[in-house]
PQR file of N, CA, C, O and H, with PARSE charges and radii, in Angstrom:
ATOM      1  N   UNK A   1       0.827  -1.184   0.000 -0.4000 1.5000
ATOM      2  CA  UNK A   1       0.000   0.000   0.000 -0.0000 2.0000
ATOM      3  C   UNK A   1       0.872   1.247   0.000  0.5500 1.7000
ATOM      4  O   UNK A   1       0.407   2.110  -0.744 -0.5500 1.4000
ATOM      5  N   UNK A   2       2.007   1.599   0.620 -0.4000 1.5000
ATOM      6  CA  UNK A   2       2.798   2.363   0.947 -0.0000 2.0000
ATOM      7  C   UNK A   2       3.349   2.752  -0.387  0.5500 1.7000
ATOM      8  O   UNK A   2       3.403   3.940  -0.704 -0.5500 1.4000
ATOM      9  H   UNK A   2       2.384   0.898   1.224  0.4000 1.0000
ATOM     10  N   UNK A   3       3.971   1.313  -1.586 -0.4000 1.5000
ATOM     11  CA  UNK A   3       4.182   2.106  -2.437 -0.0000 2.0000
ATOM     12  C   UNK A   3       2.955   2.619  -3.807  0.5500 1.7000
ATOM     13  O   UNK A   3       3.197   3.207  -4.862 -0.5500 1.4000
ATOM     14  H   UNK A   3       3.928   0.348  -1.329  0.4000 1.0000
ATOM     15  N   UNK A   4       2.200   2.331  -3.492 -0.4000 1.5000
ATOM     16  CA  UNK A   4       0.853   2.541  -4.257 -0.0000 2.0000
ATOM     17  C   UNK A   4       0.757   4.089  -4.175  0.5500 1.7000
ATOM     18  O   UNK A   4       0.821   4.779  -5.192 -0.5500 1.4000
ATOM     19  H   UNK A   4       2.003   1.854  -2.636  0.4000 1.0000
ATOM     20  N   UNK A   5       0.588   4.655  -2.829 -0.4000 1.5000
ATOM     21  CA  UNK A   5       0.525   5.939  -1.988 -0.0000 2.0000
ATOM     22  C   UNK A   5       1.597   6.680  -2.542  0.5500 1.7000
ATOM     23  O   UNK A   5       1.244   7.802  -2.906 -0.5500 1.4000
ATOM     24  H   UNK A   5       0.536   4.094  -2.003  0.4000 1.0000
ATOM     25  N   UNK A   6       2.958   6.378  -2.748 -0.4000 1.5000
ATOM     26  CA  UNK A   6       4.112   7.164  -3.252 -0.0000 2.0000
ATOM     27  C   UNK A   6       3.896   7.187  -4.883  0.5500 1.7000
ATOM     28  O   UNK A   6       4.157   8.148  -5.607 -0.5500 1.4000
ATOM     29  H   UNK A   6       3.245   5.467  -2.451  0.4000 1.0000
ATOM     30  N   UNK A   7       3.382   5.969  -5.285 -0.4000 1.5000
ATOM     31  CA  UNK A   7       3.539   6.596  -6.777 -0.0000 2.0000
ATOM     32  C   UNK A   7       2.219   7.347  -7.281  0.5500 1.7000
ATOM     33  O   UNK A   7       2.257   8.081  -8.268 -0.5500 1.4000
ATOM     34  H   UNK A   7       3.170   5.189  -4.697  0.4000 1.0000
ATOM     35  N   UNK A   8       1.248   7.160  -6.674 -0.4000 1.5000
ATOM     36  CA  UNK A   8      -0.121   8.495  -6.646 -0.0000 2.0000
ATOM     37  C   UNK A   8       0.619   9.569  -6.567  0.5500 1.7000
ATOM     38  O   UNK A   8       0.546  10.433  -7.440 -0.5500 1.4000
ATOM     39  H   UNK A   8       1.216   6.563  -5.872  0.4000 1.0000
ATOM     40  N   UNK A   9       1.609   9.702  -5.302 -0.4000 1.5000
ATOM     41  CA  UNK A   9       1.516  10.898  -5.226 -0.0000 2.0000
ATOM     42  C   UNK A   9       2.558  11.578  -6.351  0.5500 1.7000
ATOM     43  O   UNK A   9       2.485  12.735  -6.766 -0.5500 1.4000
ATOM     44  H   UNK A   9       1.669   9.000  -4.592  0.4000 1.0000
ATOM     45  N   UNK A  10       3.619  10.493  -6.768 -0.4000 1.5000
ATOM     46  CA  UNK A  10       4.473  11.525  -8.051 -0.0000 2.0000
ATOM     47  C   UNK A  10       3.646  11.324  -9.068  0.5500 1.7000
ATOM     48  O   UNK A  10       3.241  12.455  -9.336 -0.5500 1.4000
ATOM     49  H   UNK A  10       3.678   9.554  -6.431  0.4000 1.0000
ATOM     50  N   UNK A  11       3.118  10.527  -9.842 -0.4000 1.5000
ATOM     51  CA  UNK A  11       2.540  10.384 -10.891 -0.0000 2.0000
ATOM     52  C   UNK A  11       1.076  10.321 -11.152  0.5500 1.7000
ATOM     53  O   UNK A  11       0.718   9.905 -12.254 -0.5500 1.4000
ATOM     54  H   UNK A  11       3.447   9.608  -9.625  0.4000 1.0000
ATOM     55  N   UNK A  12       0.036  10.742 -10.128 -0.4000 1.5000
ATOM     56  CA  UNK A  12      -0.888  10.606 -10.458 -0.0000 2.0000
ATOM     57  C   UNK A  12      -2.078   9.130 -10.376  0.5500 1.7000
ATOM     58  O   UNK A  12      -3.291   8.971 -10.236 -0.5500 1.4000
ATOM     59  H   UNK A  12       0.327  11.079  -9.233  0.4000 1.0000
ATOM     60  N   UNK A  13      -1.193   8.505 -10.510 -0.4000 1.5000
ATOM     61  CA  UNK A  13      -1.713   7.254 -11.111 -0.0000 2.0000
ATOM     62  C   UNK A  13      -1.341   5.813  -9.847  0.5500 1.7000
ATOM     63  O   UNK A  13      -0.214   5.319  -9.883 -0.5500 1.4000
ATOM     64  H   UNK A  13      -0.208   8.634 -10.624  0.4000 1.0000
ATOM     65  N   UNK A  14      -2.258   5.341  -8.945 -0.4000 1.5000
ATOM     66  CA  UNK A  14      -1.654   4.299  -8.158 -0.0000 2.0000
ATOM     67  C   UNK A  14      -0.806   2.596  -8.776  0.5500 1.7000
ATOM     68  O   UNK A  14      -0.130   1.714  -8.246 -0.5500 1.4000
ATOM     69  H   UNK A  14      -3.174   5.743  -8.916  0.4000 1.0000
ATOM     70  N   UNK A  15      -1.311   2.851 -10.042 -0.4000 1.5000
ATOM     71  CA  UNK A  15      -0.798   1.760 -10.624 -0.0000 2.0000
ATOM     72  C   UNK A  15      -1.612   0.072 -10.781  0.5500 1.7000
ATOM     73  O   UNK A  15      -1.192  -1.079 -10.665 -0.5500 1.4000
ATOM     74  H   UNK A  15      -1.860   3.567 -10.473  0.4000 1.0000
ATOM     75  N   UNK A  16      -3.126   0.761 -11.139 -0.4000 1.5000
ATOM     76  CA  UNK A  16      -4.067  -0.481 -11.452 -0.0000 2.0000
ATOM     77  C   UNK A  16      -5.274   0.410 -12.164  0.5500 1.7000
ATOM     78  O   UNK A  16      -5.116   1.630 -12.119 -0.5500 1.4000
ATOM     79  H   UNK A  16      -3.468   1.696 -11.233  0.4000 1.0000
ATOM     80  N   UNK A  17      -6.182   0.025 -12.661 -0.4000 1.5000
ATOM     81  CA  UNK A  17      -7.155   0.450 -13.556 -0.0000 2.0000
ATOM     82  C   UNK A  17      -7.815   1.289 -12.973  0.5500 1.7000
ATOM     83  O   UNK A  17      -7.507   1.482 -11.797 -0.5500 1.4000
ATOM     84  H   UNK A  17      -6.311  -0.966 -12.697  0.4000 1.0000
ATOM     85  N   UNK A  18      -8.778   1.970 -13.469 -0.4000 1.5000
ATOM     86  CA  UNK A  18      -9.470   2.967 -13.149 -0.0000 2.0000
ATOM     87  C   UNK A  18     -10.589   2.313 -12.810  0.5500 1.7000
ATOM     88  O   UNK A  18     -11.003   1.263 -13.300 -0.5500 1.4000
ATOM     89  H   UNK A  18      -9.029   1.813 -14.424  0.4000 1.0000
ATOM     90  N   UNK A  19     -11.188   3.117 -11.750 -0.4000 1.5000
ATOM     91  CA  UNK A  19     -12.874   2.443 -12.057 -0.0000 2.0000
ATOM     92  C   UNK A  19     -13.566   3.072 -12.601  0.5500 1.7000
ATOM     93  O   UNK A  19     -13.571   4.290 -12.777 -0.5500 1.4000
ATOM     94  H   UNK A  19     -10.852   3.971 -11.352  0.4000 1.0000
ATOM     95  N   UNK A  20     -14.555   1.909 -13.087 -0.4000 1.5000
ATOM     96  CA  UNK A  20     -15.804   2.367 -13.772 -0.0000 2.0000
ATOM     97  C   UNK A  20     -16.815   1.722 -13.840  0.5500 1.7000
ATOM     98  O   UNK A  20     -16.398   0.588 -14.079 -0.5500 1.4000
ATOM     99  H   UNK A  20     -14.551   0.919 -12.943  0.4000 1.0000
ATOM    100  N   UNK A  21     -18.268   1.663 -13.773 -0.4000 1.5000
ATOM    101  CA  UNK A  21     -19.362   1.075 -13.371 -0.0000 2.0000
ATOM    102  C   UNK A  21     -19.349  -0.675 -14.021  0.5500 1.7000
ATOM    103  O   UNK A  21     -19.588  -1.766 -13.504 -0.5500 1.4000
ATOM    104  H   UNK A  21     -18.606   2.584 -13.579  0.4000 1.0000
ATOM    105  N   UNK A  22     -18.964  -0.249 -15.320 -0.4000 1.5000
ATOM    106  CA  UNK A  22     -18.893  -1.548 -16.214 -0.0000 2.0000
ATOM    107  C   UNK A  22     -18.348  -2.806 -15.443  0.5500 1.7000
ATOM    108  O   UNK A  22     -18.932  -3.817 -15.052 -0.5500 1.4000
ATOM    109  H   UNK A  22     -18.770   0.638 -15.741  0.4000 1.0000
ATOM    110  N   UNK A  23     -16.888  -2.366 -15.344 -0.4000 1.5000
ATOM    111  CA  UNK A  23     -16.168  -3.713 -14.746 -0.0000 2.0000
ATOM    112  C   UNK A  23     -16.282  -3.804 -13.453  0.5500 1.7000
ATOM    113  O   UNK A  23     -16.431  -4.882 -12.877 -0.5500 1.4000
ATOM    114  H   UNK A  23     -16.413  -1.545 -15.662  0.4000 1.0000
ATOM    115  N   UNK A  24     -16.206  -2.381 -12.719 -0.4000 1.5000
ATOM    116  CA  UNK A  24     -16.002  -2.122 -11.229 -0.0000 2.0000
ATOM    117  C   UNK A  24     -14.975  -2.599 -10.800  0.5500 1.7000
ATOM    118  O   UNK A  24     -15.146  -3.071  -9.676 -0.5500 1.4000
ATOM    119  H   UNK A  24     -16.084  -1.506 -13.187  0.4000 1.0000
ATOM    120  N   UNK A  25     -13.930  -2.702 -11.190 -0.4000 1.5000
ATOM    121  CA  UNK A  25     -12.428  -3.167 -11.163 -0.0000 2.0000
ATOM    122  C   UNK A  25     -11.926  -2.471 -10.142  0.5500 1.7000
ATOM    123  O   UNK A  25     -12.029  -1.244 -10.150 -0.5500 1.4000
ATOM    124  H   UNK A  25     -13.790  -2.319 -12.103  0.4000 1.0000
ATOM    125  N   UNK A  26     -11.278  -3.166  -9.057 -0.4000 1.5000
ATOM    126  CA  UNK A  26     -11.163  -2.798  -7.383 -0.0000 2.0000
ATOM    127  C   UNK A  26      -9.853  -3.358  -7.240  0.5500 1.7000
ATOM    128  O   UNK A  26      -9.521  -4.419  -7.769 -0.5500 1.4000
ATOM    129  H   UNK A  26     -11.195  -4.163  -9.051  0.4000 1.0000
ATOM    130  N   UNK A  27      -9.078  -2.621  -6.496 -0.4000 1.5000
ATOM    131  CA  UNK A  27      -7.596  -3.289  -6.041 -0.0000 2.0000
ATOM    132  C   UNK A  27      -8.256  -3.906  -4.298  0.5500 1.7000
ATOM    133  O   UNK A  27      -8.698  -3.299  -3.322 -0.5500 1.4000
ATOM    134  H   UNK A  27      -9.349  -1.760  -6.065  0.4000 1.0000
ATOM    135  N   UNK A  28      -8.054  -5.184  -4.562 -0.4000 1.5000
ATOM    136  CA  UNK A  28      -7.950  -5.940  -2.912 -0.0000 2.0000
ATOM    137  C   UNK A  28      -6.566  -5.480  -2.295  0.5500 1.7000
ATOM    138  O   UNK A  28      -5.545  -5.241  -2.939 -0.5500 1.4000
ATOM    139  H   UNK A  28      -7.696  -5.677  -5.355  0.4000 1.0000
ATOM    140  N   UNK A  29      -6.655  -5.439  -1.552 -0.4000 1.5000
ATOM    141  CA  UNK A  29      -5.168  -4.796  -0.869 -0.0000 2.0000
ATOM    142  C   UNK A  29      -4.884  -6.076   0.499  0.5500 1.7000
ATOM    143  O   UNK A  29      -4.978  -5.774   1.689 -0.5500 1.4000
ATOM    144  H   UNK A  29      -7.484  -5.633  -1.029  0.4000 1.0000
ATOM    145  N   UNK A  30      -4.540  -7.471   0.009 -0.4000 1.5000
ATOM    146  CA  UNK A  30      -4.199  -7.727   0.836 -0.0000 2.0000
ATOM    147  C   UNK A  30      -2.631  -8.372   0.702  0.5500 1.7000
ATOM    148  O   UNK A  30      -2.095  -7.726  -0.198 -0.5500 1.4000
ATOM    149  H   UNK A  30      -4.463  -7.716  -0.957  0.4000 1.0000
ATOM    150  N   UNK A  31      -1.874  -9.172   1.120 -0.4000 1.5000
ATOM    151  CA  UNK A  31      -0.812  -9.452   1.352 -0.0000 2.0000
ATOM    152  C   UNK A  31      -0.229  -9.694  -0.104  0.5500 1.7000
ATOM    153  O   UNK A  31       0.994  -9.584  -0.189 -0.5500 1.4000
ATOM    154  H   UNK A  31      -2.309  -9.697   1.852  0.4000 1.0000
ATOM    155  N   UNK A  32      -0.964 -10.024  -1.323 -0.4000 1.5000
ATOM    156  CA  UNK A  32      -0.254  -9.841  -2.558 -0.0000 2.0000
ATOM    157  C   UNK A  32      -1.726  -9.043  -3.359  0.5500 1.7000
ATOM    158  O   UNK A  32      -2.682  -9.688  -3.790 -0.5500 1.4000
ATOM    159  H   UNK A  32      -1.958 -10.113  -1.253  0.4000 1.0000
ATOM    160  N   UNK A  33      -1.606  -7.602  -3.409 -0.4000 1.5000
ATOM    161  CA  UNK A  33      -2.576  -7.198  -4.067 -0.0000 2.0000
ATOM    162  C   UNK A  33      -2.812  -7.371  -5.621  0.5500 1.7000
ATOM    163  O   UNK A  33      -2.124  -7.548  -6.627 -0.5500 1.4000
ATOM    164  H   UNK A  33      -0.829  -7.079  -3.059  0.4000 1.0000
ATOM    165  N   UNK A  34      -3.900  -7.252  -5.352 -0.4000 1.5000
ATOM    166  CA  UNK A  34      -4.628  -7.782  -6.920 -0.0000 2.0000
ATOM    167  C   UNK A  34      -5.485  -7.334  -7.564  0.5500 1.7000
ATOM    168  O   UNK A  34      -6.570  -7.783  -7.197 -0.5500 1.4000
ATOM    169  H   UNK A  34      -4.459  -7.108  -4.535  0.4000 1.0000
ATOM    170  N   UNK A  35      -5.588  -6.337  -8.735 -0.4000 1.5000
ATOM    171  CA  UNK A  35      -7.222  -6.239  -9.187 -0.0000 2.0000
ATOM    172  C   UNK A  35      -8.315  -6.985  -9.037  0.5500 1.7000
ATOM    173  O   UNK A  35      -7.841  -8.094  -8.790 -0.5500 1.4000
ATOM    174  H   UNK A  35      -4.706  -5.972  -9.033  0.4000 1.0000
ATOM    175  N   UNK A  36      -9.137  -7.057  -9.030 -0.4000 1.5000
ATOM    176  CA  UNK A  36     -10.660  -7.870  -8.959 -0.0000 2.0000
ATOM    177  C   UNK A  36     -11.883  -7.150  -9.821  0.5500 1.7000
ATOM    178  O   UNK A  36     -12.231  -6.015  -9.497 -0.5500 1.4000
ATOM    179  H   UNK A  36      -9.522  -6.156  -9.231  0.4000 1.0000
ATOM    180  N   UNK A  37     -12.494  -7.801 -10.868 -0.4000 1.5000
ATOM    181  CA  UNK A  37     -13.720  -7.121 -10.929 -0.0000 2.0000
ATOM    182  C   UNK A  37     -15.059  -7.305 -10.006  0.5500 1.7000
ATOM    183  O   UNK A  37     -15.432  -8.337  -9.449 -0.5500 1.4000
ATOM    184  H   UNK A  37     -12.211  -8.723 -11.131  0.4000 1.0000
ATOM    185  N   UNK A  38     -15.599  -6.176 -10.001 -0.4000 1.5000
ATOM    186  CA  UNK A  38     -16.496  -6.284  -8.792 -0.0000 2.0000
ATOM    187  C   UNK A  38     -16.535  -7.403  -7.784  0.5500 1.7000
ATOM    188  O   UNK A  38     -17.409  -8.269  -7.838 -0.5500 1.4000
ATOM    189  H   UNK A  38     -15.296  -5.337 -10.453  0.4000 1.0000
ATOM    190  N   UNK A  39     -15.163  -7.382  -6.446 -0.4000 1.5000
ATOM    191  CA  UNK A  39     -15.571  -7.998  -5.774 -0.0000 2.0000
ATOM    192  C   UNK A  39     -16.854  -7.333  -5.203  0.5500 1.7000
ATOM    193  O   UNK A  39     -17.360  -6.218  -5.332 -0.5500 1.4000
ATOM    194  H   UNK A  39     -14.454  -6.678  -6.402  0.4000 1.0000
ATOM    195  N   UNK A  40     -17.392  -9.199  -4.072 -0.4000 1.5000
ATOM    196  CA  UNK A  40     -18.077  -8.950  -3.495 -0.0000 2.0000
ATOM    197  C   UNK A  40     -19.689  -8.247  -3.819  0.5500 1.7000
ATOM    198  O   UNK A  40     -20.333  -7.555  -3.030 -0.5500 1.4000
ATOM    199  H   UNK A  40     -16.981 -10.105  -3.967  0.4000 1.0000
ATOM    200  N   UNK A  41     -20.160  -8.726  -5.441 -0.4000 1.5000
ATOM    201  CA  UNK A  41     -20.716  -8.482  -6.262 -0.0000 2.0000
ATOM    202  C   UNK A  41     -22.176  -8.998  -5.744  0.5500 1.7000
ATOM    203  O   UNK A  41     -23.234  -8.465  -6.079 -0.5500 1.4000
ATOM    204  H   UNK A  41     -19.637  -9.288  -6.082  0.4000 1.0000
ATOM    205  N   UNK A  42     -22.069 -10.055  -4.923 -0.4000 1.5000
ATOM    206  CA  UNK A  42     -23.466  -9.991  -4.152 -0.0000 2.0000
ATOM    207  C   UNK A  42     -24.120  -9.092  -3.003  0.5500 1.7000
ATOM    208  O   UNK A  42     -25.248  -8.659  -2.766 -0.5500 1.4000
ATOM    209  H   UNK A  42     -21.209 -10.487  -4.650  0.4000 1.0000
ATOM    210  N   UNK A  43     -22.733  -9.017  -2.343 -0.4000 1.5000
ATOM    211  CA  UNK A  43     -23.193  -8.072  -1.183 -0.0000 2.0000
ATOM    212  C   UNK A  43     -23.845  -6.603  -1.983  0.5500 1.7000
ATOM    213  O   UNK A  43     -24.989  -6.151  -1.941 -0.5500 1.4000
ATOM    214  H   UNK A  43     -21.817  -9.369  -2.535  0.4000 1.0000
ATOM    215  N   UNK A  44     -22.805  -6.171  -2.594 -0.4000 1.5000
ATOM    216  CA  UNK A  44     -23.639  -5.010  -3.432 -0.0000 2.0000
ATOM    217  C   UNK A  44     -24.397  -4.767  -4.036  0.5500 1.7000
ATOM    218  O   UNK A  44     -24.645  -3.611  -4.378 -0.5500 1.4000
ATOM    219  H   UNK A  44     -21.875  -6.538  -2.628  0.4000 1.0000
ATOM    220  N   UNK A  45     -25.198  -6.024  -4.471 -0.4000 1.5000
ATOM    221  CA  UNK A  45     -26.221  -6.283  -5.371 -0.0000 2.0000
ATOM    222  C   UNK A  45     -27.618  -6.216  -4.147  0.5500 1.7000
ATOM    223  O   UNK A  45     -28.773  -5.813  -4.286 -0.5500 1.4000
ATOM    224  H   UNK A  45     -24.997  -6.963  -4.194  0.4000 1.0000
ATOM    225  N   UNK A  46     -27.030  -6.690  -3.181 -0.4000 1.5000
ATOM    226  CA  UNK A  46     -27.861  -6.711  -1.589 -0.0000 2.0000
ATOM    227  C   UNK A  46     -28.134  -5.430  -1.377  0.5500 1.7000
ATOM    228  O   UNK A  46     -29.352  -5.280  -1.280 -0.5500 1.4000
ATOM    229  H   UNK A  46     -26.092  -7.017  -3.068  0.4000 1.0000
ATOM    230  N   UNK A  47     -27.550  -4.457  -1.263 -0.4000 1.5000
ATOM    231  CA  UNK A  47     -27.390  -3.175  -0.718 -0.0000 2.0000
ATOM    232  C   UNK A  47     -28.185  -1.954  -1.824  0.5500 1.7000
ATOM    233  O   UNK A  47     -28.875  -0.946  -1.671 -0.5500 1.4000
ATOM    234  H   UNK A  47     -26.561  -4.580  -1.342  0.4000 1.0000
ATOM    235  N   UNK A  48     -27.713  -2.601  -2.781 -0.4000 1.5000
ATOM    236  CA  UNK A  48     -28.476  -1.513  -4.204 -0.0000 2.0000
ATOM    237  C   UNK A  48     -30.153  -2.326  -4.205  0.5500 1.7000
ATOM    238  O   UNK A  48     -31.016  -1.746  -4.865 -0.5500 1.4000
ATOM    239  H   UNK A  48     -27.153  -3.420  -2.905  0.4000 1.0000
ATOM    240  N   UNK A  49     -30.496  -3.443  -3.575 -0.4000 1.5000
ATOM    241  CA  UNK A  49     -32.114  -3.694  -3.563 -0.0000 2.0000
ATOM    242  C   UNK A  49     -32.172  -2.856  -2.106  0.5500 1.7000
ATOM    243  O   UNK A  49     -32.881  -3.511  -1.343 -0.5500 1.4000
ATOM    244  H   UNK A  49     -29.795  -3.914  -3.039  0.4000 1.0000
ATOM    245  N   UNK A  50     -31.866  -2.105  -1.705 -0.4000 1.5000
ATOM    246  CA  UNK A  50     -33.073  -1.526  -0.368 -0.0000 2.0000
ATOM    247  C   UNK A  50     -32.888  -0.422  -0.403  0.5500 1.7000
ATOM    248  O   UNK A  50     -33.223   0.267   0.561 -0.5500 1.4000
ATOM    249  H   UNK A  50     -31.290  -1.573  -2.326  0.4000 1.0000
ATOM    250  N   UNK A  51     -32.331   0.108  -1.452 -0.4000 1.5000
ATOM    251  CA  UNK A  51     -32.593   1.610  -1.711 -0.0000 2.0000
ATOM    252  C   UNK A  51     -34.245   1.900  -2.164  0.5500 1.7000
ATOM    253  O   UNK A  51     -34.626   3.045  -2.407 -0.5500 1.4000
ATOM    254  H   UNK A  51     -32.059  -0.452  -2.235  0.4000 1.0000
TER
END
């Protein structure tokens, strides 16, 4: 995470995809981070029915 944070801050850019509704492409941040598309795609699917 630390160097994610340093290269945001020179370049802008943390160094994984952008999001966007389509893929919902998420960095997991755990002991070997990884993109994911929409984790956790049920829980949120849970949360967007009780609006």
């Amino acid at each position: 995470m630390h160097t994610a944070w340093l290269t945001f801050a020179k370049t802008g850019n943390p160094g994984w995809p952008t999001y966007d509704t389509t893929t919902r492409t998420t960095m997991v941040l755990t002991e070997a981070p990884t993109p994911e598309n929409d984790p956790r795609n049920e829980e949120r699917l849970l949360w967007e029915g009780l609006r």
